[in-house]
C-alpha positions in Angstrom: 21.6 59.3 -21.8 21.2 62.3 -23.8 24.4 64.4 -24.9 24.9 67.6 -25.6 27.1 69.2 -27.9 28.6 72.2 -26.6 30.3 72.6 -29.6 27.4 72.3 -31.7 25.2 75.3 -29.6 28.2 77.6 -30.4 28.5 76.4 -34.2 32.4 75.4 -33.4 34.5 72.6 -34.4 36.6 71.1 -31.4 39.8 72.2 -32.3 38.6 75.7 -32.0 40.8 78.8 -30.1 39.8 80.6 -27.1 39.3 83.2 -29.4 36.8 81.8 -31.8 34.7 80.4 -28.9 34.5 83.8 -27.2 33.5 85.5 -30.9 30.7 82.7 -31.1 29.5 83.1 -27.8 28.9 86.7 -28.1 27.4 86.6 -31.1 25.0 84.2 -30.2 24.7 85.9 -26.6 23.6 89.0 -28.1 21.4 87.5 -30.6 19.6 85.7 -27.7 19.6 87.6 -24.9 16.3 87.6 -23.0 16.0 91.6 -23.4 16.6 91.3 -27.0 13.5 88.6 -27.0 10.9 89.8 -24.6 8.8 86.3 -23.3 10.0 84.3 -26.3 10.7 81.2 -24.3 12.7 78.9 -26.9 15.4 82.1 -26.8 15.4 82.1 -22.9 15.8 78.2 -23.4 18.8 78.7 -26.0 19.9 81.6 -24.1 20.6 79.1 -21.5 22.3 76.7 -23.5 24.8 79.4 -25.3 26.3 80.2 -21.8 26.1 76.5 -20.2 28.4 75.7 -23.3 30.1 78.8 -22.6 31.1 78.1 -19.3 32.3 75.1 -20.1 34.9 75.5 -23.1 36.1 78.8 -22.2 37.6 77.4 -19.2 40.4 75.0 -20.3 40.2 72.3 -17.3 36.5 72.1 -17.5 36.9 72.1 -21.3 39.3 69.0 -20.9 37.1 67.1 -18.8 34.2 67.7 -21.1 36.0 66.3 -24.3 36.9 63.3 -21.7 33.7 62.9 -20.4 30.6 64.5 -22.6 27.7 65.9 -20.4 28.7 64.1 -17.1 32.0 66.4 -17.3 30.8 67.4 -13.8 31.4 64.4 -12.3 35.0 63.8 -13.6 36.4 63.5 -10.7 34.0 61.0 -9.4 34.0 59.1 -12.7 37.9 59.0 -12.1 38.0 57.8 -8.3 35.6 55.1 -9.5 37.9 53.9 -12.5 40.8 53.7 -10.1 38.8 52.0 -7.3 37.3 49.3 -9.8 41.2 48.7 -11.0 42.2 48.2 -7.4 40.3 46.7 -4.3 37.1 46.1 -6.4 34.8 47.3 -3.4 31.2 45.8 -3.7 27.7 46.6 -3.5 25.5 47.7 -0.6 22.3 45.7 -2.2 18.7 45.5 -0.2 16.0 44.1 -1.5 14.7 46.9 -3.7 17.2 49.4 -3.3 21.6 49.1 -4.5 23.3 52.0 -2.6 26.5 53.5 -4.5 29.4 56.0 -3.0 31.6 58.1 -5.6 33.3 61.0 -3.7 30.2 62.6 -2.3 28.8 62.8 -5.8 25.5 62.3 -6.1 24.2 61.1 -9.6 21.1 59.6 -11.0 22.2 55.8 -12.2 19.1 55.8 -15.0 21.6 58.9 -16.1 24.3 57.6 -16.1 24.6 53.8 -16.5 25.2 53.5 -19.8 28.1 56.1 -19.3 29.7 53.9 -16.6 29.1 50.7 -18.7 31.3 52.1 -21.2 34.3 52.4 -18.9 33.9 49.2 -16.8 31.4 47.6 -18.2 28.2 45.7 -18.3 29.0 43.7 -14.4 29.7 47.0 -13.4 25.5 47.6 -12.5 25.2 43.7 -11.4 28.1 43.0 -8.6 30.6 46.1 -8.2 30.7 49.3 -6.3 32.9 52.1 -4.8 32.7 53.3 -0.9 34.4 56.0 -1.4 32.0 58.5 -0.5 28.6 59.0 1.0 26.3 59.3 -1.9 23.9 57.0 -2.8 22.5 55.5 -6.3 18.7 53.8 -6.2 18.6 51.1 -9.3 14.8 50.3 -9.8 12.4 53.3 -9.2 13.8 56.7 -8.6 13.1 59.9 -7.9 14.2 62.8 -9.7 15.6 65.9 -7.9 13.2 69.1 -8.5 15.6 71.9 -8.8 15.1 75.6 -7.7 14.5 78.3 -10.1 16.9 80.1 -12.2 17.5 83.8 -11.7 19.0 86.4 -14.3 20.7 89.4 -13.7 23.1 92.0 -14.3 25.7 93.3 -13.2 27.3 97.0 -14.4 31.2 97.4 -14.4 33.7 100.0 -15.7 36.8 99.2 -17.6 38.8 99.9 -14.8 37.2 97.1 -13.0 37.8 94.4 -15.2 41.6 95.1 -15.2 41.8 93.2 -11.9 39.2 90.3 -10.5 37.4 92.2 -7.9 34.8 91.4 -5.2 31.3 92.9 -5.7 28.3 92.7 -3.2 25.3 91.4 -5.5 21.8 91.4 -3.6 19.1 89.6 -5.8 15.4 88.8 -4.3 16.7 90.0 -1.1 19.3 87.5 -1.0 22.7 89.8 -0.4 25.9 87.7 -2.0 29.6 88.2 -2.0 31.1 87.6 -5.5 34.2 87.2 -7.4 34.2 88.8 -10.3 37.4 87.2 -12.9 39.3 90.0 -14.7 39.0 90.5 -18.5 34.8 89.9 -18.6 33.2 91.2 -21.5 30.4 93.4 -22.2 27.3 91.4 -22.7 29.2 88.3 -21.3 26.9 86.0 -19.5 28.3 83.6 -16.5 26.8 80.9 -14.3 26.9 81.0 -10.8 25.8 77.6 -9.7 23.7 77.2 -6.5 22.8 81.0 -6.3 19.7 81.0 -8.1 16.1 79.6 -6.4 15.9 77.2 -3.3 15.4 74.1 -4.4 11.3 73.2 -3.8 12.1 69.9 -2.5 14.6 68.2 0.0 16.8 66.2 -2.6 16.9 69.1 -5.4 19.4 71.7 -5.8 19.6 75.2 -6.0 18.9 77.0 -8.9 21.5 79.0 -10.7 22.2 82.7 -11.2 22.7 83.6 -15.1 25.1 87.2 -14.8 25.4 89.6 -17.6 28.1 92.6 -17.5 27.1 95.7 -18.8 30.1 97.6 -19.6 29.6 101.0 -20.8 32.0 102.7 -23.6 34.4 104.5 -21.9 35.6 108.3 -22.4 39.2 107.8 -23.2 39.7 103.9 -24.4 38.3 102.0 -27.0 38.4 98.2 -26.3 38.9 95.3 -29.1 38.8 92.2 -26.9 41.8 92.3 -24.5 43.5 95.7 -26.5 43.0 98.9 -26.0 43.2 102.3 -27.9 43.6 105.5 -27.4 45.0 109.1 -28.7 47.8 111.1 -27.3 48.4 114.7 -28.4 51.9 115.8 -28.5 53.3 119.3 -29.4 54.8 119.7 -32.7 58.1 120.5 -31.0 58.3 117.2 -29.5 57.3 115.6 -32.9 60.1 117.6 -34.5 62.8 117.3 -32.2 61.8 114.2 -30.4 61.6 113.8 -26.8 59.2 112.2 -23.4 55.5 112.2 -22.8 53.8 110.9 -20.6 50.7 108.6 -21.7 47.5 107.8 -19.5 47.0 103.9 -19.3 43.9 102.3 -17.6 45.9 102.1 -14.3 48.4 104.8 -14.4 50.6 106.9 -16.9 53.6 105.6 -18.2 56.5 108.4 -19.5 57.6 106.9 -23.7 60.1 108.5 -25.6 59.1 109.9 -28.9 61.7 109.9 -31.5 62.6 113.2 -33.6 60.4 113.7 -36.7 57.4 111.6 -35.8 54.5 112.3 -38.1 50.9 112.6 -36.7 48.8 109.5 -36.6 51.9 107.3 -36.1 50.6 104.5 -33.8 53.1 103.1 -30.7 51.9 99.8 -28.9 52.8 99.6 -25.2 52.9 95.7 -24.8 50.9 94.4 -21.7 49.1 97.3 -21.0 45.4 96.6 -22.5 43.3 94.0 -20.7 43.7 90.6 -19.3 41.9 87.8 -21.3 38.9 86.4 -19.3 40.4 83.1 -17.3 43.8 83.3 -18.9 47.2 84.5 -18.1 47.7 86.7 -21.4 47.0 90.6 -21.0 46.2 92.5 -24.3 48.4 95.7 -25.8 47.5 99.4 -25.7 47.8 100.8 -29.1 48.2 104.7 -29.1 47.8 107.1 -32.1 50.2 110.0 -31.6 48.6 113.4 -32.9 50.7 116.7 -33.3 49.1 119.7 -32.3 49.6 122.3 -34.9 50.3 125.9 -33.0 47.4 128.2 -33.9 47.1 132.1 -33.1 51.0 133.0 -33.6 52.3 135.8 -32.6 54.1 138.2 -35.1 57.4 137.3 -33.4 56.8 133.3 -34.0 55.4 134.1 -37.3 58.8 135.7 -38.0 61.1 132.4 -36.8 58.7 130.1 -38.3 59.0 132.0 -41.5 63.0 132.1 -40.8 62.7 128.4 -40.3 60.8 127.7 -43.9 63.6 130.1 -45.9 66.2 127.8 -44.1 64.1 124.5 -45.0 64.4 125.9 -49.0 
């Protein structure tokens, strides 16, 4: 059984952040991305890879069950029924004369595939006089036949900041095929997700359908700058307010919010409104909005002003 290292395609170790997987993947994403290699095949091929392995550690159950379980992750739960089943009742074998049938919770997987895997956690009688009912799959020992899957499809998908702030639904239609789809809060621009089972019909009766590789395209947008889940922006206040202190009221991505400004802030002094940036993809945490004050200067004075400005500076001495 071949493995592959997830953490090896994104050049991490395993104790590695949620942060310094999505830095990785987006490099590498970038670097690979089928529009930045026009019909170059091996990128398509690590393309694919990069956002398998992406899918997979940036989600911290299917991320668990990997580390547990290697490149069957998948069928964790299936793996796990087993293991309890061959602790308990011991269930046997369905055997004919050239064909053993196996059931694992409606799973279906390929014993050539994954023998060795199940030999490791029950081991080697396992294959020779044990099996699970618990399910309606079936596993041929002896000659098989490999599913032929359906085709992959790439896409993409255009979103402003305002949608990510939420998960939202979006109506996709790809080869004429129309689709309802969840789209998680926090996705990044360039990020590419699998959609299993949305990409080609499968070309034969025991295959699956292909899946649907999304890129976002999130344009920059007029008023915030994003930096991963925070946001920045500037705020102009009158120089009274920055003298004397006082309320303004400052645009977020999903409202305006009124802060108080205290008396004798300079310009440039940067505020940071907790909780109001972004959400970070597939987690509960929600990034900051950092805002840059900046004091208008009054321009154009009348000779009155000029006069009390100018009474104001012979006070200041």
């Amino acid at each position: 059984m071949n493995f592959i290292d997830y953490y090896q395609i994104l050049g991490v170790n395993k104790t590695a952040g949620a942060d310094d997987i999505r830095k990785a993947y987006r490099k590498l994403a970038k670097k690979y991305h089928p529009d930045a290699n026009p019909g170059n095949k091996e990128a398509e091929k690590k393309f694919k890879e990069i956002n398998e392995a992406n899918t997979v550690l940036s989600d911290p159950e299917k991320r668990k069950k990997y580390d547990t379980y290697g490149k069957d992750w998948e069928h964790a739960d299936a793996f796990e029924q087993a293991r309890r089943q061959q602790g308990g009742n011991g269930s046997r074998f369905r055997q004919g004369s050239s064909r053993t049938s196996y059931t694992f919770n409606g799973e279906e997987v390929d014993p050539e595939m994954y023998s060795d895997f199940f030999q490791s956690f029950f081991g080697d009688d396992m294959f020779g006089g044990s099996a699970f009912n618990g399910g309606s799959s079936t596993f041929n020992r002896g000659r098989t036949t490999r599913p032929v899957n359906g085709q992959d499809f790439q896409a993409s998908l255009t979103l402003n900041l305002e949608d990510v702030l939420q998960e939202k639904s979006h109506v996709l239609e790809i080869n004429n095929k129309k689709f309802r789809l969840k789209i998680p809060a926090g996705v990044e621009n360039e990020q590419t997700i699998r959609i299993k089972g949305q990409g080609g019909a499968a070309p034969a009766p025991n295959g699956n359908a292909g899946d649907l590789f999304l890129t976002f395209n999130i344009p920059a947008h007029p008023h915030f700058v994003r930096d991963g889940s925070n946001l920045s922006s500037n705020h102009h206040i009158d120089v009274f307010t920055a003298i004397l202190g006082g309320e303004t009221d400052i645009r977020t991505l999903d409202g305006t919010v009124k802060v108080k400004v205290k008396p004798g802030t300079q310009s440039n002094t940067k505020i940071r409104l907790k909780g109001k940036g972004l959400p970070v993809y597939k987690s509960s945490h929600v990034g900051d909005l950092i805002v840059t004050l900046l004091v208008d200067i009054p321009t154009n004075l009348t000779h009155e002003e000029s006069a009390l400005w100018n009474k104001l500076k012979s006070i200041r001495s």
